[in-house]
C-alpha positions as CSV (number, residue, x, y, z in Angstrom):
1,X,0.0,0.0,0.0
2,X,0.9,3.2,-0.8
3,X,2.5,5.8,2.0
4,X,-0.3,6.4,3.9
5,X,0.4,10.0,5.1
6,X,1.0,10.8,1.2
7,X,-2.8,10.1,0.6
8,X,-5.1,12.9,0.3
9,X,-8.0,11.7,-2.0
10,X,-10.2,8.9,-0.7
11,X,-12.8,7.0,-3.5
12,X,-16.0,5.7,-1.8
13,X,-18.2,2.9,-3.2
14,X,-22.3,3.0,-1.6
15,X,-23.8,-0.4,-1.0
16,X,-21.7,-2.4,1.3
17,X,-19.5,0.4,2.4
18,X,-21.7,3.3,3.1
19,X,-25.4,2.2,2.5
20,X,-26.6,-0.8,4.2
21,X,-29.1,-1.4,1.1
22,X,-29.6,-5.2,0.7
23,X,-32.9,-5.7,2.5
24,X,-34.7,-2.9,0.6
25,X,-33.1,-4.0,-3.0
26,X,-34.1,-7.6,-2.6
27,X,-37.8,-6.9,-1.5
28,X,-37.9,-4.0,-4.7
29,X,-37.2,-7.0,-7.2
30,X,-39.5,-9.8,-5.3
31,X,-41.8,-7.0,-5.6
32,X,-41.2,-6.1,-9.7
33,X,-41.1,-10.0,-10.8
34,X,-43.9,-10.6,-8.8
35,X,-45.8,-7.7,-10.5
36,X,-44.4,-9.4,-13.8
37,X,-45.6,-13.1,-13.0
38,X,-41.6,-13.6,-13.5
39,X,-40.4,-16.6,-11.0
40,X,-38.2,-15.5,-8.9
41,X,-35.9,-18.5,-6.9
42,X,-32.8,-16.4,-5.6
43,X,-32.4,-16.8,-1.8
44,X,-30.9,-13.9,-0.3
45,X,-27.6,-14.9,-0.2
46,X,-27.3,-15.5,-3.4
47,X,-28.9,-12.1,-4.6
48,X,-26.4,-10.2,-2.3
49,X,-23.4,-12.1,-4.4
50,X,-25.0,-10.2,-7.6
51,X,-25.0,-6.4,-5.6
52,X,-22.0,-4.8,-7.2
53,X,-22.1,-6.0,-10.7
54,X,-23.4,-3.7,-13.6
55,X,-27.1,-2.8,-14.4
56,X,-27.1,-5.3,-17.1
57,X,-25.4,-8.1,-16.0
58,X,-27.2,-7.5,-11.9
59,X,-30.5,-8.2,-13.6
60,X,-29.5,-10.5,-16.5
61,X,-28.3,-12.8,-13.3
62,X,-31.6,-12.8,-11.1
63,X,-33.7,-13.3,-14.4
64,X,-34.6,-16.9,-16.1
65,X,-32.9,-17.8,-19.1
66,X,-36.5,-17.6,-20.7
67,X,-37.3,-14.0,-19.2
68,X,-33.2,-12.6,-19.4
69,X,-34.3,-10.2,-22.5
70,X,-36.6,-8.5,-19.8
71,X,-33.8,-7.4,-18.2
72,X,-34.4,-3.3,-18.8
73,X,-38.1,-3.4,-18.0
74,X,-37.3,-4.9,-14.9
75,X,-34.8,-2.4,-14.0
76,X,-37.3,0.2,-15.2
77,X,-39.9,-0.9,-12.6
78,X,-37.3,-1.2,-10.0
79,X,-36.4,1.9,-10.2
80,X,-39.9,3.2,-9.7
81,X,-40.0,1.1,-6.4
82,X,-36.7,1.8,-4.8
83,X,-37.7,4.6,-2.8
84,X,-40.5,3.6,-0.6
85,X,-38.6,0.6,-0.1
86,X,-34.9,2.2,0.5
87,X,-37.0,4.6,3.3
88,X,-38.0,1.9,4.9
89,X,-35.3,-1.0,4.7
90,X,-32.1,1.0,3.9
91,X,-29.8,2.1,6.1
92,X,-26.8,3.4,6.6
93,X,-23.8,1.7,8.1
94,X,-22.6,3.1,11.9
95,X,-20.4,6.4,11.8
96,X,-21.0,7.3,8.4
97,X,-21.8,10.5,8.5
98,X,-19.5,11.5,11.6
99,X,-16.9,9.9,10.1
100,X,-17.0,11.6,6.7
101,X,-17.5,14.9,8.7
102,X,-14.3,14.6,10.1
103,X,-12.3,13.2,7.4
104,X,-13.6,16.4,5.4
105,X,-12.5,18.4,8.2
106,X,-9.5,17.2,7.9
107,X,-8.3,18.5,4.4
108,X,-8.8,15.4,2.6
109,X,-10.5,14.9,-1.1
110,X,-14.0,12.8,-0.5
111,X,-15.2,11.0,-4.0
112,X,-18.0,8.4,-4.2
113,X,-18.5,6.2,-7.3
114,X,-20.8,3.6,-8.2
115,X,-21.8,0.8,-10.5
116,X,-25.9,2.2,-9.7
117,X,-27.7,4.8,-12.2
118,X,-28.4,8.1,-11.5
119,X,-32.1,7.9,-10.7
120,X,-31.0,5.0,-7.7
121,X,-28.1,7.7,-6.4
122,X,-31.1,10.5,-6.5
123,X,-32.8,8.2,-4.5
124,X,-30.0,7.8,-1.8
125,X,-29.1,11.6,-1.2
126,X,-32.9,11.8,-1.2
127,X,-33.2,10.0,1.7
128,X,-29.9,9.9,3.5
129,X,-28.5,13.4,2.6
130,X,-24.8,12.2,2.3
131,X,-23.8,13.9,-1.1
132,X,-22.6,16.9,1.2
133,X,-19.9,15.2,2.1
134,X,-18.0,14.6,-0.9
135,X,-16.1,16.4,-3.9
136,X,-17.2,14.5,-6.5
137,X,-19.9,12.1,-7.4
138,X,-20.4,10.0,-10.6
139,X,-21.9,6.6,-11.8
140,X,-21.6,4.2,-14.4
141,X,-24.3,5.3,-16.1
142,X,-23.6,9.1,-16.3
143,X,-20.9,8.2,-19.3
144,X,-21.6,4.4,-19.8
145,X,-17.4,4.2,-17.9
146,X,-16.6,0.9,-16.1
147,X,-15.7,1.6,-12.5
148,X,-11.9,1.0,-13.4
149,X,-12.6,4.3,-16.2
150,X,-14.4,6.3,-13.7
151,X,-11.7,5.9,-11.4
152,X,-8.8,6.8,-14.1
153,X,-11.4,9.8,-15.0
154,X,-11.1,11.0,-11.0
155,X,-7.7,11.0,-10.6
156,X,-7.2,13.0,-14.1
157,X,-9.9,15.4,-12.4
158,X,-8.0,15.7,-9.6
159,X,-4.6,15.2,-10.3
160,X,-3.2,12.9,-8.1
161,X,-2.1,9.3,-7.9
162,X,-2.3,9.7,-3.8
163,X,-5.4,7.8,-3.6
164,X,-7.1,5.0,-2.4
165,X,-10.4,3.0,-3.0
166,X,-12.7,2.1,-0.2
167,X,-15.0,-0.2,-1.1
168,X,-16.7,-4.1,-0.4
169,X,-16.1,-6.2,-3.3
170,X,-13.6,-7.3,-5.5
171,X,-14.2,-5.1,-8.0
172,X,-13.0,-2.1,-6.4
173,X,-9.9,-3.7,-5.7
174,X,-9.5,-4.3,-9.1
175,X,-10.2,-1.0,-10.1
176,X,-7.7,0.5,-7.8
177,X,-5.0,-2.2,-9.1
178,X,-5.7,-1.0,-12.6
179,X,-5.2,2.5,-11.7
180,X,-1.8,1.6,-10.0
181,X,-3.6,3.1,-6.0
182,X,-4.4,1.9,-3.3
183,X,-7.8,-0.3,-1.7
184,X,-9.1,-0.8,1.1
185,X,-11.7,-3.4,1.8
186,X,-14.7,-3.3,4.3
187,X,-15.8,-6.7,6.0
188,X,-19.2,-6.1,6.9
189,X,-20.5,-5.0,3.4
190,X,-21.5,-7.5,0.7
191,X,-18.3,-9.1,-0.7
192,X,-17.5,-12.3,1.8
193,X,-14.0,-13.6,0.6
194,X,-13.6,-11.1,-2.3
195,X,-11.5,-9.1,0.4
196,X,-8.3,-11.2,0.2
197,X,-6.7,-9.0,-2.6
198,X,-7.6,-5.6,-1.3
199,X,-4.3,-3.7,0.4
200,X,-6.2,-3.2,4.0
201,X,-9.4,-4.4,5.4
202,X,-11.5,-2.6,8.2
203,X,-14.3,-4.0,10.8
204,X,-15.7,-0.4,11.3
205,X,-16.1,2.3,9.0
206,X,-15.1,4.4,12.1
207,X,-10.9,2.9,11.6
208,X,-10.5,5.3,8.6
209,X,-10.2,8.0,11.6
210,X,-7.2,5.8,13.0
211,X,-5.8,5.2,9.2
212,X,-6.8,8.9,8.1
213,X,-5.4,11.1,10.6
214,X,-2.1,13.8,9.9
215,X,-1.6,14.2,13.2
216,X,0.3,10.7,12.5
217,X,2.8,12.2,10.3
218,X,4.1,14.1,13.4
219,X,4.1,11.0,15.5
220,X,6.2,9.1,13.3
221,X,9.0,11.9,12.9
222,X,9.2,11.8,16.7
223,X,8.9,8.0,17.1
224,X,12.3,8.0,14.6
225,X,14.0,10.4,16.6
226,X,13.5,8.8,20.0
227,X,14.6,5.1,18.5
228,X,17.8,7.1,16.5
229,X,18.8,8.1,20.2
230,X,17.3,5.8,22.8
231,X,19.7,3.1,24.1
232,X,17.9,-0.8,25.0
233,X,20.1,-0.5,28.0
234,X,18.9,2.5,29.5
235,X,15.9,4.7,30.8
236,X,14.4,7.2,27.6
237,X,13.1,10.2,29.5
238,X,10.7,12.5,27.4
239,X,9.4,15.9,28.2
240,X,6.2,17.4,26.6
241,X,5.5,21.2,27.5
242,X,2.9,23.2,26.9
243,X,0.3,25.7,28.6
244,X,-2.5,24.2,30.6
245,X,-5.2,22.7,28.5
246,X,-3.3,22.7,25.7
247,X,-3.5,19.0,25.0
248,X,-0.5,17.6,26.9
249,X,-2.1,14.3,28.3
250,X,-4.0,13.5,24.8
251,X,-0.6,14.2,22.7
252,X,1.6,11.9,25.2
253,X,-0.9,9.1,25.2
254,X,-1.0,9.5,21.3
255,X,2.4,9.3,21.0
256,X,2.3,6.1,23.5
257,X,0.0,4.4,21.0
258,X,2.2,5.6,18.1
259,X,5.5,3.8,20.1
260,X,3.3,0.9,20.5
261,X,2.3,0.3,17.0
């Protein structure tokens, strides 16, 4: 992985990283097919495995092999369903917004992509109001790009190859390999094993603060001063000054986890 403290732009996926969305999408298409008298025999397990891929091929892979040619009016339906059900099923993931918040607040580049259409991400800033939080936003179908394009498209935009992909399934860590950055995978979203290739996984949206945060920078300087003069044999004595309430006790127990790490 890249140097972390050299990052400054961070690419976000939406369902299975930031949108919790499963529930709501697999009750809109039992809903549609039912609508359609189209069988529908995907457990939810199984439909979860096809969150991800691209319009097309999502509903190609739920349909029949007699009813596959369907595929658009069944997306065309879904789309007029999403919203009631998103309100009432979706949700998003622990720390979200906080976390974003911060990150923002902390001088770094916020991007969301997504395989979804335009019309599903409406939907989603309807509802959750996240779009504040980030720089940029585009989907697949705004230009008909792959994720891998929309990602080369993002860093052109932004000019950086200090960046790093944040997303569930395998796909985004392909993406990011294509585009020679970073990834880092969540393991509570949708992708199961896909995770193994990603750079750096996370429980808890909430660990980009520890990964994400410049104060770190500082802490490493110091950390190589102390071990380029500290002898094993003998006592290291450090001094930390400052006025009152200036944030002595939080910097020294900071730099204890830094040492510790």
């Amino acid at each position: 992985m890249r140097n972390i403290s050299n990052i400054d732009l961070l690419i976000f996926d939406i369902d299975g990283t930031l949108l919790k969305s499963d529930t709501a999408n697999f009750k809109t298409i039992k809903k549609v097919l039912s609508d359609l008298n189209i069988p529908f025999s995907f457990n939810k397990k199984d439909f979860i495995s096809c969150i991800g891929k691209s319009s097309e091929n999502f509903y190609k892979n739920i349909l029949p092999d007699n009813r596959k040619l369907q595929w658009e009016v069944v997306r065309n339906n879904a789309r007029k369903e999403y919203y009631l059900f998103l309100l009432k099923y979706g949700k998003l993931y622990p720390g979200i917004k906080n976390t974003l918040m911060i990150l923002r607040n902390r001088k770094y580049k916020l991007v969301l992509y997504s395989n979804c259409s335009i019309e599903y991400l409406n939907t989603v800033f309807s509802i959750f109001k996240i779009d504040k939080y980030f720089d940029y936003i585009e989907c697949t179908q705004e230009n008909n790009l792959s994720k891998s394009q929309i990602i080369k498209k993002i860093l052109n935009k932004f000019s950086t190859q200090n960046a790093v992909v944040i997303g569930d399934r395998l796909i985004d860590i392909e993406a990011a390999k294509q585009n020679n950055i970073s990834s880092i995978c969540v393991l509570y979203g949708f992708g199961e094993n896909e995770t193994k290739e990603a750079d750096m996984t996370i429980n808890k949206f909430t660990e980009l603060l520890d990964i994400f945060d410049r104060r770190n920078i500082i802490f490493e300087k110091i950390v190589e001063e102390i071990i380029k003069y500290k002898s094993n044999n003998k006592a290291f004595v450090i001094g930390i000054s400052g006025i009152d309430t200036s944030g002595k006790t939080i910097f020294a127990k900071l730099l204890e986890n830094m040492q510790n790490t």
